[in-house]
C-alpha positions as CSV (number, residue, x, y, z in Angstrom):
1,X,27.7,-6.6,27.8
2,X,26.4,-4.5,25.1
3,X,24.1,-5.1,22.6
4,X,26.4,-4.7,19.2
5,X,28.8,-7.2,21.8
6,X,25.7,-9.5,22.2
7,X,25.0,-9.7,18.8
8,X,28.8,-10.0,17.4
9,X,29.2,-12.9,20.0
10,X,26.4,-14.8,18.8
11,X,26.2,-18.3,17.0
12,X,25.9,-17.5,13.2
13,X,22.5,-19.1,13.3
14,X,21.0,-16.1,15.6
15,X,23.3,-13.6,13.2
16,X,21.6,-14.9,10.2
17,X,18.1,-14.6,11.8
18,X,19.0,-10.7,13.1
19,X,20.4,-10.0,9.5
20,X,17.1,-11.5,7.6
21,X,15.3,-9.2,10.2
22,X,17.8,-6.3,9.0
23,X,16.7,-6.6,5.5
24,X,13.1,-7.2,6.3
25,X,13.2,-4.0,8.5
26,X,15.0,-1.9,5.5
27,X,12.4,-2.8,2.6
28,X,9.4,-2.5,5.0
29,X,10.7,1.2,5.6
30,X,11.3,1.2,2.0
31,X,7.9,1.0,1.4
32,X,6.2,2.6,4.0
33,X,8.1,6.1,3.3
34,X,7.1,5.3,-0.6
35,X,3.4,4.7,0.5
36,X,3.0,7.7,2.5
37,X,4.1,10.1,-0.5
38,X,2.2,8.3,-2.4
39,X,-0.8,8.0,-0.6
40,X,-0.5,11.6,1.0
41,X,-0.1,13.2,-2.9
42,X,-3.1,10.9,-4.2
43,X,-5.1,12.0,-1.6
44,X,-4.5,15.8,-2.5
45,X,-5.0,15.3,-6.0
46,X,-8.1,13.6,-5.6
47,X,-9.4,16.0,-3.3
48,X,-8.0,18.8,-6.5
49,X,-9.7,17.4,-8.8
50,X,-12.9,16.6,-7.5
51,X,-13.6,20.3,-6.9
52,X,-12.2,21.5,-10.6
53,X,-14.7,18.9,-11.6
54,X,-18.0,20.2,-9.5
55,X,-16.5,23.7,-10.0
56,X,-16.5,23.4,-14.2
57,X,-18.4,25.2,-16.7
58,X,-16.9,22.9,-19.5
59,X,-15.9,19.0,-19.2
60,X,-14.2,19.8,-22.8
61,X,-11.8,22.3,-21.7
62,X,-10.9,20.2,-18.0
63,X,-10.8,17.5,-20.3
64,X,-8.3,19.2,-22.9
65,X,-6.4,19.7,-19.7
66,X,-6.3,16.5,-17.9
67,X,-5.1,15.2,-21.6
68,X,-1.8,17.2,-21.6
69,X,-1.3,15.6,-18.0
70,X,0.9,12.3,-18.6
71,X,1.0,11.8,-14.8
72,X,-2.6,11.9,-13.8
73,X,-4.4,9.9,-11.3
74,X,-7.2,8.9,-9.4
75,X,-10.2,11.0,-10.5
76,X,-8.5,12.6,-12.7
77,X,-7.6,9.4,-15.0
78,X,-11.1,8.2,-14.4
79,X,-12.4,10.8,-15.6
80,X,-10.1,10.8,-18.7
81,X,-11.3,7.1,-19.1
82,X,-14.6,7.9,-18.8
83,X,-15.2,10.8,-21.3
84,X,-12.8,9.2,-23.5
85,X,-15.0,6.1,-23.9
86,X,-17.9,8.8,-24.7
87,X,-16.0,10.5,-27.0
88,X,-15.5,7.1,-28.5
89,X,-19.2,6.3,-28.6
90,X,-20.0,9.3,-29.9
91,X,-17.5,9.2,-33.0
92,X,-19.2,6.0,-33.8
93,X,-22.4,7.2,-33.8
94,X,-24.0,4.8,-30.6
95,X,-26.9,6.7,-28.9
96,X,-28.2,4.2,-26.9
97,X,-28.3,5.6,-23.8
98,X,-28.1,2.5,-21.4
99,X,-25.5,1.2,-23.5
100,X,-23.6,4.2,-23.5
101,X,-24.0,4.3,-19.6
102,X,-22.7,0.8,-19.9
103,X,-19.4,1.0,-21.5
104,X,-18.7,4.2,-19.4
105,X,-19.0,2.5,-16.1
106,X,-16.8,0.1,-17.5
107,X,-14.2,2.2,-18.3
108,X,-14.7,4.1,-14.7
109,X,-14.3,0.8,-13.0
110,X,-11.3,-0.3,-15.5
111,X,-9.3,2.7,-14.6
112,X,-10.6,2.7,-11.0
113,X,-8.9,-0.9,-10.1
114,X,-6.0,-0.1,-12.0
115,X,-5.1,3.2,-9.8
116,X,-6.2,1.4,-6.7
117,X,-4.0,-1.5,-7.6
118,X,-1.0,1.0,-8.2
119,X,-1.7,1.7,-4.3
120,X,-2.3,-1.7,-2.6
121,X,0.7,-2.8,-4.1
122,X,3.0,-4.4,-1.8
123,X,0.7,-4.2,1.1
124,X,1.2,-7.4,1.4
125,X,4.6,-7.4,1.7
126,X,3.8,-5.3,5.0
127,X,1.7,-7.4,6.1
128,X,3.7,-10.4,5.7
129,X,6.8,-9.1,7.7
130,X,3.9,-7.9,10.3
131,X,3.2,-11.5,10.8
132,X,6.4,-13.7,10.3
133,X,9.0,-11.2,11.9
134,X,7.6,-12.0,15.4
135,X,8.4,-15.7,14.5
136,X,11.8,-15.6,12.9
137,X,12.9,-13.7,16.0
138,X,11.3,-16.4,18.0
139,X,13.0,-19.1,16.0
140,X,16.7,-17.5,16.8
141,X,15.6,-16.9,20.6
142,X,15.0,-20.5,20.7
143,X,18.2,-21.6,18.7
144,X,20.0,-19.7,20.7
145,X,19.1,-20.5,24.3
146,X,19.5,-23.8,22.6
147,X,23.2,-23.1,21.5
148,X,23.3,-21.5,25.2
149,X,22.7,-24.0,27.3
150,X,24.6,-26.9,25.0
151,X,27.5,-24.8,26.0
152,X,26.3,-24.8,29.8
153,X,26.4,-28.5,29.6
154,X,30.0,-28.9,27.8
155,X,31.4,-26.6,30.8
156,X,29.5,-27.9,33.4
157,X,29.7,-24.5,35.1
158,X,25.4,-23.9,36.1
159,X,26.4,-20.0,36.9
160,X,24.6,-16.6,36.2
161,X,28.1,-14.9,34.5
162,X,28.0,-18.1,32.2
163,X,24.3,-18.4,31.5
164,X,23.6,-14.5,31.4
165,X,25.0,-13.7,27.6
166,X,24.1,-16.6,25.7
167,X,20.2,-16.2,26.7
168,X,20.9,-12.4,26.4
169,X,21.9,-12.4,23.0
170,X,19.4,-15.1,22.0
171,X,16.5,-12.7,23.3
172,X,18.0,-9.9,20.9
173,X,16.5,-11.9,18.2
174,X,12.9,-11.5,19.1
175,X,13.5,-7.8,19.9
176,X,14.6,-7.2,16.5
177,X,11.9,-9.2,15.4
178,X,9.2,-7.5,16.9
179,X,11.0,-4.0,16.1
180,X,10.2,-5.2,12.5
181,X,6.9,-6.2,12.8
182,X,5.3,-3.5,15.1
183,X,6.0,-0.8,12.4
184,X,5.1,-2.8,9.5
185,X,2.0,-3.9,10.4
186,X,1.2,-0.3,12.0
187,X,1.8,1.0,8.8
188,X,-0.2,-1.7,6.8
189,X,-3.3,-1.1,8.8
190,X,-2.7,2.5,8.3
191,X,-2.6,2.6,4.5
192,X,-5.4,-0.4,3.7
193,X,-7.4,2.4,6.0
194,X,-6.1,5.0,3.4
195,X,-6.4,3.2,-0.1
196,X,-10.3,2.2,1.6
197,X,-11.1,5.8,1.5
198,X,-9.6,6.8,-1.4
199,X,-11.6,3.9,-2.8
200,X,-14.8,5.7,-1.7
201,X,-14.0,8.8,-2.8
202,X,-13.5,7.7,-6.5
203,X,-16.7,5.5,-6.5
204,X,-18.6,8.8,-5.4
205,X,-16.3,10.8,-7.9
206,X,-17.9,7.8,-10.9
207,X,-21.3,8.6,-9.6
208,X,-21.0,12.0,-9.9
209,X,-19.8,11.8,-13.4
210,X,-22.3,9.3,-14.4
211,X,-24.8,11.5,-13.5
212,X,-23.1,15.0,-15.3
213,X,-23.0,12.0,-18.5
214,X,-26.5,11.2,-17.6
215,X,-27.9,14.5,-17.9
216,X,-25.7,15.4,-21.0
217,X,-27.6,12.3,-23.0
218,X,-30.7,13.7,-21.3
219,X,-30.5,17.2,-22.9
220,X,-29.9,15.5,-26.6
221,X,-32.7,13.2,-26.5
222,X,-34.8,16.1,-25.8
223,X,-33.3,18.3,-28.5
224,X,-33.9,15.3,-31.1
């Protein structure tokens, strides 16, 4: 017996169940190999950014160059949000200072969830085939012992050489199952851990600008 034997000779119940289990195995490696470049680059540019920003003489010139940057993210679109929305304020000549503060730290947290929901994005999918792959495979292990034994009792022949394949291929189902799942819930717990720091990093990143805006509105009210 071998396994591609086990799993050709089985009923085409257990070979749907081991082909739903293919599929779910190729998307969750679909997204898990997406999610580390993503995650890995985001990371990177985050960490990038954050030091041009505390590093920076001028927030106009970083800000002229984060504009010509079509694909920027994390900090770098939050702070694009954020000095946009002052620039805004500005323009129409509102110098209250808490409600300046206000609309910025809407803006941050605006452009904040939508970056963060770029990279929780299909998590779930993860975390679904982490929990029901185990159970599919279970469900075509039963149905196939099932199948199994049905043909035990047509035969009437009780011997290992007759009992043997049936349960053997039957228990390929919950292998494949839990190779699916292992990985993908591995890998979910891996990048909720990742998107969680990331998380923190731009929340310090907002109170850091907040602060730079802060002082900035500071300086003019003591000029006036």
């Amino acid at each position: 017996m071998s396994v591609t034997s086990l799993i050709a000779n089985a009923s085409l119940a257990v070979q749907f169940i081991m082909a739903l289990l293919g599929v779910f195995s190729i998307v969750s490696w679909g997204i898990i190999i997406n999610k580390i470049i993503a995650l890995t680059k985001a990371k990177k540019e985050t960490q990038n950014f954050t030091n041009q920003f505390n590093s920076t003489t001028s927030l106009t010139n970083l800000f002229n160059s984060v504009s010509a940057d079509p694909k920027r993210t994390t900090t770098a679109q939050m702070f694009y949000a954020g000095l946009s929305e002052y620039n805004r304020l500005n323009k129409s000549g509102v110098s209250n200072k808490v409600a300046v503060i206000e609309n910025i730290e809407r803006a941050l947290a605006a452009s904040m969830d939508e970056e963060l929901n770029t990279y929780e994005s299909r998590l779930s999918t993860l975390a679904t085939f982490g929990s029901v792959s185990p159970y599919i495979g279970l469900l075509g292990t039963v149905w196939g012992i099932m199948h199994a034994f049905i043909g035990l009792g047509n035969t009437g022949q009780a011997t290992l050489s007759s009992v043997a394949p049936g349960i053997a291929e039957a228990l390929i189902a919950t292998a494949i199952g839990l190779f699916v799942a292992i990985p993908a819930y591995m890998a979910y717990n891996k990048f909720t851990a990742d998107v969680s720091l990331l998380e923190k990093k731009m929340n310090k990143f907002g109170d850091e600008f907040l602060n730079t805006i802060n002082r900035r509105l500071a300086a003019h009210s003591s000029q006036e």
